[in-house]
C-alpha positions in Angstrom: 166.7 -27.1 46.5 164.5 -25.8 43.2 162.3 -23.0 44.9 159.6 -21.4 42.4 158.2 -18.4 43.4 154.7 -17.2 41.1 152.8 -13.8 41.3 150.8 -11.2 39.3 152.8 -7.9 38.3 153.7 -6.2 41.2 153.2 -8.9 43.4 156.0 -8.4 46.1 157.3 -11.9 44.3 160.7 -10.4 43.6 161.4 -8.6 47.1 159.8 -12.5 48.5 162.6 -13.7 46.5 165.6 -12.1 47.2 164.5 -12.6 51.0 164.1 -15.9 51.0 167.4 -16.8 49.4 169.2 -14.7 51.7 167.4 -16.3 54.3 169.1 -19.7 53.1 172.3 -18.5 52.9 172.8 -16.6 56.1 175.7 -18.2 57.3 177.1 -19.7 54.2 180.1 -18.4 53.0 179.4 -19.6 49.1 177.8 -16.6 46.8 174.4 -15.5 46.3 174.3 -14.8 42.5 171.4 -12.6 40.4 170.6 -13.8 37.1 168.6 -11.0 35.4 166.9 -11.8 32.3 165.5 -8.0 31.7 166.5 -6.6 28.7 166.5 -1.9 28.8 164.9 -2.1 25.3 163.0 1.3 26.0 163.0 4.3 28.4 159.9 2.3 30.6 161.9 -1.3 31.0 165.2 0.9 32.6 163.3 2.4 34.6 161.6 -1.0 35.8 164.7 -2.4 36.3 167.0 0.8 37.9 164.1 0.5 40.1 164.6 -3.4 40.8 168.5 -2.4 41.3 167.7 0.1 44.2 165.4 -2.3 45.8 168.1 -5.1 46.3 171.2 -4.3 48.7 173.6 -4.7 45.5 176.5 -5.5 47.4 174.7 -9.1 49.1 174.7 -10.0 45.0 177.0 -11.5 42.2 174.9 -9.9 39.2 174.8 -12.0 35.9 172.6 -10.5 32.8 171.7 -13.5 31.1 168.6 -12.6 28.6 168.1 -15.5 26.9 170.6 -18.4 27.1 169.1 -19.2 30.8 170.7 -23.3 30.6 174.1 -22.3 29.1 174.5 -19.5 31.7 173.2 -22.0 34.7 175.2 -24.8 33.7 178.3 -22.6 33.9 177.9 -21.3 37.6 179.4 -23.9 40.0 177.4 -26.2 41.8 176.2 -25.1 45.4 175.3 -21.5 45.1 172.6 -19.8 46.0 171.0 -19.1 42.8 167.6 -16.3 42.0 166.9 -16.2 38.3 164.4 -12.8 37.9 162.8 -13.4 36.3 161.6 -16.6 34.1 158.3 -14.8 32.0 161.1 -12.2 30.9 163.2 -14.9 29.9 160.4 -16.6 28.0 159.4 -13.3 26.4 162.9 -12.4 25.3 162.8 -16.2 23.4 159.5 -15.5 22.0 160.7 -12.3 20.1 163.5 -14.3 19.2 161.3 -16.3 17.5 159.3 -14.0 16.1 161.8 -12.3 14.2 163.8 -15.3 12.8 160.1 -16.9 11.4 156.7 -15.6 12.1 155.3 -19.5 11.6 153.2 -20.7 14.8 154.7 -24.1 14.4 158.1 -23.0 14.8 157.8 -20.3 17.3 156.4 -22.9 19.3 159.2 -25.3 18.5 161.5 -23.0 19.2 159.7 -21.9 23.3 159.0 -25.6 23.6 163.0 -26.9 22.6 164.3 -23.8 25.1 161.7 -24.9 27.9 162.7 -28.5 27.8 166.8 -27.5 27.7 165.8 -25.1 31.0 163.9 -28.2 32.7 166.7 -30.6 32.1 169.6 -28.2 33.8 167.6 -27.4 36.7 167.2 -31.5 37.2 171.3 -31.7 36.9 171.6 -28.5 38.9 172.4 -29.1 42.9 172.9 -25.5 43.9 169.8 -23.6 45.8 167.8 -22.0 43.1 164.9 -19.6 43.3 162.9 -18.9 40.0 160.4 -15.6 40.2 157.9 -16.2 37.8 154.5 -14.7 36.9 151.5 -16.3 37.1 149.3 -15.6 33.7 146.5 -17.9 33.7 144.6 -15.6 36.4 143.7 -13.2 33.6 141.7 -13.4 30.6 142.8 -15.3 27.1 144.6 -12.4 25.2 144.2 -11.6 21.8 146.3 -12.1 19.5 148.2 -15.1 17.9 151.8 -14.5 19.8 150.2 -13.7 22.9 148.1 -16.6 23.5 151.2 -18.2 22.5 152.8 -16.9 25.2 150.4 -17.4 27.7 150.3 -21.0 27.1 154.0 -21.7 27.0 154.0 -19.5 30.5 151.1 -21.6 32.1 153.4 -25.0 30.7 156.9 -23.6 32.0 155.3 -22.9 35.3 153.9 -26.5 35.9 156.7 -28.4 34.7 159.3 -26.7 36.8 156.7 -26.7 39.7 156.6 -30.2 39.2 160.4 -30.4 39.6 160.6 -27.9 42.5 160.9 -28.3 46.0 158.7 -25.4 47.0 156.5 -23.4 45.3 154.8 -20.0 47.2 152.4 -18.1 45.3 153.0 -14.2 46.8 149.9 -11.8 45.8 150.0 -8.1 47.9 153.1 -9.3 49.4 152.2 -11.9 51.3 153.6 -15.3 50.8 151.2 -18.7 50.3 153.0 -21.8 49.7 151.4 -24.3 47.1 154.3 -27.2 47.8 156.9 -27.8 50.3 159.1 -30.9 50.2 161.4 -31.1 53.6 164.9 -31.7 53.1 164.5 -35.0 55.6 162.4 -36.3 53.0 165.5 -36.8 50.5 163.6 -35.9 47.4 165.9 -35.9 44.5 165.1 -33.8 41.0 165.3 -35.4 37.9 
């Protein structure tokens, strides 16, 4: 089961999240595991994320910190867990300064969010465990200024639709409140890949 779960900052798309998998697992004895892609690069992103610490009852989780090497980190956790990544625009943020600083050419930086995209597509297809991805949705706004950011934006909006064309579900959650976009029922024996 590929869940994706999309909202605006401050959404209620995490809390959504952490629900919803616990939901799933409720009487399942296998582990519900947190990969954080977050990075405490300054005094405003710990707080964001000491916050996101106290929100979630801790001891419910197995916490992984897994900033950028998303694929190599899922394809290492066993198959049949309960799985939240939070959250994916982090992940794809941390790559794009990666990218940044090894060669400030468009064409490559590209390359570079484009290779790590299709690597994170092609593990979640091979993956069978129950996975929510928190995401945010960035093609609501305006087109930033700004080379890197409309970069950015338009390797978010690309990520986004190719794994919600993958995923099983996918709920859009704006003021808390979640809308699904896509649910495919288990009876229905889709199959990723």
């Amino acid at each position: 089961m590929l869940h994706l779960v999309l909202g605006g900052a401050l959404s209620g798309k995490s809390s959504y999240s952490e629900k919803w998998l616990l939901e799933q697992k409720a009487h399942d004895p296998k582990n519900a595991i947190y990969v954080a892609t977050a990075q405490a690069l300054d005094s405003e992103m710990k707080q964001r994320i000491e916050h996101h610490q106290l929100q979630r009852e801790s001891n419910q989780w197995q916490l992984i910190e897994c900033p950028l090497l998303l694929s190599e980190c899922l394809a290492g956790i066993s198959e049949h867990e309960y799985i939240l990544i939070d959250f994916l625009t982090l992940w794809l943020t941390n790559q794009l300064m990666v990218a940044i600083e090894g060669e400030p050419n468009e064409t490559i930086i590209a390359a570079h969010l484009k290779s790590k995209i299709n690597g994170l597509i092609s593990t979640l297809n091979d993956h069978t465990s129950t996975i929510v991805l928190v995401a945010n949705e960035v093609g609501l706004g305006v087109v930033p200024m700004g080379k890197e950011s409309r970069i950015f934006v338009d390797h978010a909006g690309w990520l986004n639709q190719q794994i919600a064309q993958i995923a099983d579900q996918v709920t859009l959650v704006t003021a808390g409140l979640p809308l699904v976009l896509k649910s495919i029922g288990k009876t229905e024996g889709i199959q990723r890949g």
